[in-house]
C-alpha positions as CSV (number, residue, x, y, z in Angstrom):
1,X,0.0,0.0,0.0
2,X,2.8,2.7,0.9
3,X,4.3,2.3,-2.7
4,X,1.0,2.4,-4.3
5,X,0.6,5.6,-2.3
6,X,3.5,7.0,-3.1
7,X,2.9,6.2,-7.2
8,X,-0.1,8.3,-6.5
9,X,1.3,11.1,-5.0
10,X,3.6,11.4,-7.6
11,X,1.3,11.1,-10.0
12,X,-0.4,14.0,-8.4
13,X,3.0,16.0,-7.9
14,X,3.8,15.4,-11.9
15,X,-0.1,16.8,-12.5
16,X,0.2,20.1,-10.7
17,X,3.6,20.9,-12.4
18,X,1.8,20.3,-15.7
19,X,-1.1,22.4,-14.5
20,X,1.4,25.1,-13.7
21,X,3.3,25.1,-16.8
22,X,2.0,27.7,-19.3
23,X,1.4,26.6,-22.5
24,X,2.3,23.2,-21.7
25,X,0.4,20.2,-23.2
26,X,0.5,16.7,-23.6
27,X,-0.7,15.7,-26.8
28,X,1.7,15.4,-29.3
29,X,2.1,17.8,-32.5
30,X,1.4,16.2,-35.8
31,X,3.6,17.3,-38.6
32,X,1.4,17.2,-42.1
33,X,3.2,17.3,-45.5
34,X,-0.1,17.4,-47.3
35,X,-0.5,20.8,-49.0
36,X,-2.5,19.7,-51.9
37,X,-2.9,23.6,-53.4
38,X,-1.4,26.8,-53.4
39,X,-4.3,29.5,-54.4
40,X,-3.0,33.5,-53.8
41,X,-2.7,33.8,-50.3
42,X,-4.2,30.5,-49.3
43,X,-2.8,27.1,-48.8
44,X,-5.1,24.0,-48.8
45,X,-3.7,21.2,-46.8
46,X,-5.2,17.3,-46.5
47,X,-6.1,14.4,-44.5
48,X,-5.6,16.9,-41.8
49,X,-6.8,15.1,-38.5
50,X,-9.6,17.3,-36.8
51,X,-8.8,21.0,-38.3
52,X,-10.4,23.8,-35.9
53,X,-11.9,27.3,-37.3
54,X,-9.3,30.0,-36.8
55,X,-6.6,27.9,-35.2
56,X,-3.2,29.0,-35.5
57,X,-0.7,26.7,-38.1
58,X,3.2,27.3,-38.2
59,X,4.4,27.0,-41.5
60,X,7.9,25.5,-42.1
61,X,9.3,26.1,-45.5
62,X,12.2,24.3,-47.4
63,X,14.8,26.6,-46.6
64,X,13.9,26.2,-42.8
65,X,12.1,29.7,-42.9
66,X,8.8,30.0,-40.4
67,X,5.9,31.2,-40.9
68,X,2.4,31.6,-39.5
69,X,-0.8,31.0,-41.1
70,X,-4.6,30.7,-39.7
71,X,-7.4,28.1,-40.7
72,X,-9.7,30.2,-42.4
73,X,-11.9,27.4,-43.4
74,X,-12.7,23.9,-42.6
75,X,-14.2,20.5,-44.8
76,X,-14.0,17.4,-43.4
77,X,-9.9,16.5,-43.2
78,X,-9.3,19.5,-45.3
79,X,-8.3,23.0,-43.7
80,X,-8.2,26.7,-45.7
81,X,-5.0,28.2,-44.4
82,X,-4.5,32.1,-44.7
83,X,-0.4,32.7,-45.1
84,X,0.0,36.3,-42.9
85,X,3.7,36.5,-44.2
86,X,2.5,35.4,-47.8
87,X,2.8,31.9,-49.9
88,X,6.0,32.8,-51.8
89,X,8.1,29.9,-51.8
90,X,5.8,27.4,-50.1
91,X,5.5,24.1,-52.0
92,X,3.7,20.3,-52.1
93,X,7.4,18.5,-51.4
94,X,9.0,20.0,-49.0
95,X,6.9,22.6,-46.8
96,X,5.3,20.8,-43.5
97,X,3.3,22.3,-41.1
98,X,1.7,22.1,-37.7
99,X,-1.2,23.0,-36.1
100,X,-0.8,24.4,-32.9
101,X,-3.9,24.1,-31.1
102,X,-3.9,27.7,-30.1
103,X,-6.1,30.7,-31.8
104,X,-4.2,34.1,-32.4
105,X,-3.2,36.3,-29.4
106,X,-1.2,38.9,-29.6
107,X,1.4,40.6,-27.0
108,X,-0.2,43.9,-24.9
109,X,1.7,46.5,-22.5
110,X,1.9,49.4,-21.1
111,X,5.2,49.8,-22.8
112,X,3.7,49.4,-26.2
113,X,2.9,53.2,-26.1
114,X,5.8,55.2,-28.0
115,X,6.6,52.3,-30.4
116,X,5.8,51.4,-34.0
117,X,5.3,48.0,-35.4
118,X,4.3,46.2,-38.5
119,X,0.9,45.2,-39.3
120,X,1.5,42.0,-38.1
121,X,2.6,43.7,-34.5
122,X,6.4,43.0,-34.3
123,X,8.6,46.0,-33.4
124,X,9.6,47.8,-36.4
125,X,11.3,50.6,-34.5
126,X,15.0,49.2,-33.9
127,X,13.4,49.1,-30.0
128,X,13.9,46.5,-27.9
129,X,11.0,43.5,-27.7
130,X,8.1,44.6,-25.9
131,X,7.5,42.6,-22.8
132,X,4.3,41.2,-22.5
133,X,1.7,41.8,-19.6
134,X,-0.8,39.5,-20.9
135,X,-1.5,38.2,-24.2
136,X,-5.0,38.5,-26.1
137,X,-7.4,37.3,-28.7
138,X,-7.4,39.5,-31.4
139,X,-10.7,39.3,-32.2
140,X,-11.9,41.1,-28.6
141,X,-14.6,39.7,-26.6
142,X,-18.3,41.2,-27.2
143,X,-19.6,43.9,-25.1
144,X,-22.7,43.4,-23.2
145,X,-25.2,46.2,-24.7
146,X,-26.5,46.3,-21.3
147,X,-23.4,47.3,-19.9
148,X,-22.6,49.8,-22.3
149,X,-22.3,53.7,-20.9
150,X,-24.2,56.2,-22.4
151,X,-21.0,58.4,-24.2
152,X,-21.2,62.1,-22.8
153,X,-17.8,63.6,-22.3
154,X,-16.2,65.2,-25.1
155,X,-12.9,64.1,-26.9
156,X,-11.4,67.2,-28.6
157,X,-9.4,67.4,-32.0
158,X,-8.0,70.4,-32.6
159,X,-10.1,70.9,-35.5
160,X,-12.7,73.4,-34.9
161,X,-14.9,72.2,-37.4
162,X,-14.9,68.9,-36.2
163,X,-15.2,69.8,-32.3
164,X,-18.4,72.4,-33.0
165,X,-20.2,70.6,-35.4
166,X,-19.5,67.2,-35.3
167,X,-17.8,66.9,-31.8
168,X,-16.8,63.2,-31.2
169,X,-18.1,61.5,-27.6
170,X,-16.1,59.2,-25.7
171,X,-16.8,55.8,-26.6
172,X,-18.5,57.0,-30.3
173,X,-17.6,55.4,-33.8
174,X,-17.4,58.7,-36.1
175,X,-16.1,57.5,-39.6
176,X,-14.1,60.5,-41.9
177,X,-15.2,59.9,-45.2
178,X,-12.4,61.4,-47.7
179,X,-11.7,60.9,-51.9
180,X,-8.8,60.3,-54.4
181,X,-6.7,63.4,-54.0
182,X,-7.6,64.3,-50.4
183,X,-5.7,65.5,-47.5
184,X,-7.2,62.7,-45.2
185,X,-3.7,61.6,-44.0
186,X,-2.7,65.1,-43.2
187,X,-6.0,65.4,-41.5
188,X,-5.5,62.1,-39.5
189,X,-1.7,63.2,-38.4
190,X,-3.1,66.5,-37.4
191,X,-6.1,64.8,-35.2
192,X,-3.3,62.1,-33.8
193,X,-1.0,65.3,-32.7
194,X,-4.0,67.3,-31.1
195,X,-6.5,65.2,-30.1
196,X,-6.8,65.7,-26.0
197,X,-9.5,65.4,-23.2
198,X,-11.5,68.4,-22.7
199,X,-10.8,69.1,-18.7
200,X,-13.2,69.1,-16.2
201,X,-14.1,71.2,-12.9
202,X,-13.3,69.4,-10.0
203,X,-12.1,66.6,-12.1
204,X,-8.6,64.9,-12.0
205,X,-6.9,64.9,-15.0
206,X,-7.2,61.8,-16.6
207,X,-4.8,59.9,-19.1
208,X,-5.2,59.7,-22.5
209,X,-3.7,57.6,-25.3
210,X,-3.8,57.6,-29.7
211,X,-3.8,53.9,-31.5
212,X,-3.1,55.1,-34.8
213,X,-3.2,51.9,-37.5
214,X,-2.3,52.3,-41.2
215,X,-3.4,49.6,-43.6
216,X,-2.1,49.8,-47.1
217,X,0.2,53.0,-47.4
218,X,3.0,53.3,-49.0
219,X,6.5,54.3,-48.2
220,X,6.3,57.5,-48.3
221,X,2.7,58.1,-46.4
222,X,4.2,55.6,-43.6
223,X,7.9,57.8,-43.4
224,X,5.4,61.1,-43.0
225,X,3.6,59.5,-40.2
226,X,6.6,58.3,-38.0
227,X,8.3,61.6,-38.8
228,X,5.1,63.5,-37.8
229,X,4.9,62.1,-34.4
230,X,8.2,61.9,-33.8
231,X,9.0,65.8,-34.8
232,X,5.8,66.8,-33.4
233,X,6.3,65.2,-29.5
234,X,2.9,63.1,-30.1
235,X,5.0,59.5,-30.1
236,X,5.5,58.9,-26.2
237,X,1.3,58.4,-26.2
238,X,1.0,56.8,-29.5
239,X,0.9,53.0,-30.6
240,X,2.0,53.1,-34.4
241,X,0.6,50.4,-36.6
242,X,1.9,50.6,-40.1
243,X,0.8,48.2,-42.9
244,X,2.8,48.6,-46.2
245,X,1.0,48.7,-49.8
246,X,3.5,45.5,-50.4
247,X,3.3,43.5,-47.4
248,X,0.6,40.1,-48.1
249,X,-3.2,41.1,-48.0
250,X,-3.6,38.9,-44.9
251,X,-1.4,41.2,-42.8
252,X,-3.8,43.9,-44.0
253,X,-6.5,42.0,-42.8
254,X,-4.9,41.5,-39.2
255,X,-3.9,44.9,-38.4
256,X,-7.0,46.6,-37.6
257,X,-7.7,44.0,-35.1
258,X,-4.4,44.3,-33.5
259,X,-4.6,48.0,-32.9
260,X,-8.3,47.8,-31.3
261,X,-7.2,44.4,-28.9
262,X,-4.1,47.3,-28.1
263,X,-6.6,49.5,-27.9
264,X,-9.2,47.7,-25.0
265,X,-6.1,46.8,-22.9
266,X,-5.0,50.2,-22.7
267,X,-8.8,51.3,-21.9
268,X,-10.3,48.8,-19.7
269,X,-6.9,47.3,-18.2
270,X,-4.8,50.7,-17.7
271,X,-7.6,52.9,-17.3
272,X,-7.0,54.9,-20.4
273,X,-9.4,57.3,-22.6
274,X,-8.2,55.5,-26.3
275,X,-8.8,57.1,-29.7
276,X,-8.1,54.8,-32.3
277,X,-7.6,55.9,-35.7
278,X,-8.1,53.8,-38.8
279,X,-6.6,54.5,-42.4
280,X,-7.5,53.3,-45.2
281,X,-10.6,51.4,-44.6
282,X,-10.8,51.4,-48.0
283,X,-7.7,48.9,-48.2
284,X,-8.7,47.1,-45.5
285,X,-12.0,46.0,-47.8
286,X,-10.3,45.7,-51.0
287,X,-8.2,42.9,-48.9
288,X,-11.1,40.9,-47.7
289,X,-12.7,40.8,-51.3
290,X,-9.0,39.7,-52.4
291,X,-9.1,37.0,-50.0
292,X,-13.1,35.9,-50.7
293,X,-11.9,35.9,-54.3
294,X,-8.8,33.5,-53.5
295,X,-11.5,31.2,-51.7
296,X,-14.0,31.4,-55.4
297,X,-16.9,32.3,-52.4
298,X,-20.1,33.9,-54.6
299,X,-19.4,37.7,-54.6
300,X,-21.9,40.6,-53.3
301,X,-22.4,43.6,-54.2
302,X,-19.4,45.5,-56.8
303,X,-17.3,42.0,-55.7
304,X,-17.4,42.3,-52.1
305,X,-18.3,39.2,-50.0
306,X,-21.6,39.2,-48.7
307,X,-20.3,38.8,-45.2
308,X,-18.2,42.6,-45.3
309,X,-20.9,44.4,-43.5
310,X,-20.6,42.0,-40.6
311,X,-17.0,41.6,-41.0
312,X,-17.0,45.8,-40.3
313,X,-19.0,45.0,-37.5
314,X,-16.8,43.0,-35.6
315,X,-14.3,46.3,-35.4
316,X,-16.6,49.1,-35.7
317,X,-18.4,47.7,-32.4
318,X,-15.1,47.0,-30.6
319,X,-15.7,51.3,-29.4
320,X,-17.5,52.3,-26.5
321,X,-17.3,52.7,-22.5
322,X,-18.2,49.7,-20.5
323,X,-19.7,49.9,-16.7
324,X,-17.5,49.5,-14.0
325,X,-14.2,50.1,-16.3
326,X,-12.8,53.8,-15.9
327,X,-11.4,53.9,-19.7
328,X,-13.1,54.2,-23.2
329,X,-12.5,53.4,-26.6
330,X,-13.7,55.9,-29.2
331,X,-12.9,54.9,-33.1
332,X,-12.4,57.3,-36.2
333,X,-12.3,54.9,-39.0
334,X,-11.1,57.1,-42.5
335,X,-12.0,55.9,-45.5
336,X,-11.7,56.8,-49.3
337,X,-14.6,56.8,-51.8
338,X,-14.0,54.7,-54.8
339,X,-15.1,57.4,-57.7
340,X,-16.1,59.4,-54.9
341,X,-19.5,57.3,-54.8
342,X,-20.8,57.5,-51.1
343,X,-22.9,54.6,-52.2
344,X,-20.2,52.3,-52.5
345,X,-20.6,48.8,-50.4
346,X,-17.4,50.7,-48.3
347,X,-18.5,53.9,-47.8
348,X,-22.5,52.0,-47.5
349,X,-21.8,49.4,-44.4
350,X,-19.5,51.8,-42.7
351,X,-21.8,55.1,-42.0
């Protein structure tokens, strides 16, 4: 009976250190060699044993390069895999890859204010690597309606025309709607440099914080937006996404929801008042049609998956002010009118 007993008791031991371990788990990782097609920025892999919706796969190409892809779509023992680094270079012979079980979470700190990154979130800055306080599900959790405040304090912008007749609320979605040719960067740099809380009588000061994501620019739209801050004194409160016209479509897709997860650790975590600006919209929605293409789903309207308008949801509705939490996100999604048609699908599902 005592060795019995002491079998058990170390079984128990060798339980609570497994318990304790983060990330640790005991089933083992199957390595697949099955891509059966490569289709834009999608893989298709086979005879893949139980494949789960938005799991996270890392990609292991030839040449020993890693990358990370996420199962956009599952059939029986077949999985749709989006490439966030792109499918260059990934073949039937000798890529394998493995499914790890976990959805995407990304990194969040207190520290992350002041830097810049890439639209997939890694430091882009030359800084050192944030360290993480928590990691989080990209995708946010839902907010209760009934526990949403009503918004009623005031963010300011610096832009008189904005503050007196269209004066943005804590917590509010307000979209800019701009055209080909357009100052709307220059305006969003301004906004990111001057936006503030108005102050209050008897009131403590309270802190404020700019999520600023960039989807789609080019070079030279992503230098005048580092440089901006930077020259201007606005970096030490600002988290700078920037997404490149040439980095893949999946990226693009990605970094929207990075800078709002960002965005509702700062706010409901730190306590911060967080304005989160969006630019282009516009690219973000030519990239989701690019990937609905890629998978030959029927196309909506001008086509735009059917599914955009509640794709838009799941970011627009990430803003408001939630009971019991002392922060607030407030959104200012900017967006370019194709032909300067405000009844375009983008310009339609986002007012």
């Amino acid at each position: 009976m005592d060795y019995v007993s002491a079998k058990m008791e170390a079984f128990k031991v060798n339980a609570e250190a497994v318990k304790a371990t983060p990330g640790f788990t005991v089933k083992p990782r199957v390595d697949y060699r099955t891509v059966a097609a490569v289709n834009g920025p999608l893989v298709i892999l086979d005879k893949v044993k139980s494949p789960r919706y938005a799991e996270i796969v890392n990609v292991t190409l030839g040449d020993g390069t890693q990358r990370r892809g996420q199962v956009l779509e599952v059939n029986g023992d077949k999985a749709v895999v989006q490439i966030f680094e792109g499918t260059t270079g990934i073949d039937n012979k000798n890529t394998h890859c493995e499914f790890s079980g976990e959805i995407l979470k990304t990194p969040v700190s207190r520290d992350m204010l002041g830097r810049i990154f890439n639209g997939s979130g890694k430091p882009i800055d030359g800084g050192p690597p944030v360290v993480p306080e928590a990691y989080l599900d990209i995708s946010g959790q839902p907010i209760n309606p009934q526990c949403r405040t009503y918004p009623q304090e005031m963010v300011q912008t610096g832009i008189s025309t904005i503050d007196v007749m269209n004066s943005i609320a804590r917590g509010q979605k307000i979209p800019l709607f701009s055209a080909a040719g357009l100052p709307h960067n220059d305006v969003a740099a301004q906004i990111a440099r001057q936006a503030g809380l108005v102050a209050r009588e008897g009131v403590e000061p309270e802190e404020f914080a700019i999520v600023f994501a960039a989807m789609g620019v080019n070079m030279e739209t992503a230098r005048f937006f580092r440089q901006d801050f930077e020259e201007n004194g606005a970096m030490e409160r600002v988290t700078l996404f920037l997404n490149l016209a040439n980095d893949p479509t999946i990226e693009r897709i990605i970094t929207p929801r990075l800078a709002l997860t960002t965005a509702e650790y700062l706010a409901y975590e730190c306590g911060k008042h967080v304005l989160v600006i969006l630019t282009d919209m516009s690219s973000y929605a030519d990239a989701l049609r690019e990937v609905s293409a890629a998978r030959e789903e029927v196309p909506g309207r001008r086509g735009y998956p059917g599914y955009m308008y509640t794709d838009l949801a799941t970011i627009y509705e990430r803003a408001g002010r939630i009971e019991g939490r002392p922060g607030s996100i407030t959104q200012l999604p900017i967006l370019t009118m194709p032909n300067d048609d405000i009844t375009h699908p983008i310009p339609d599902l986002t007012g």
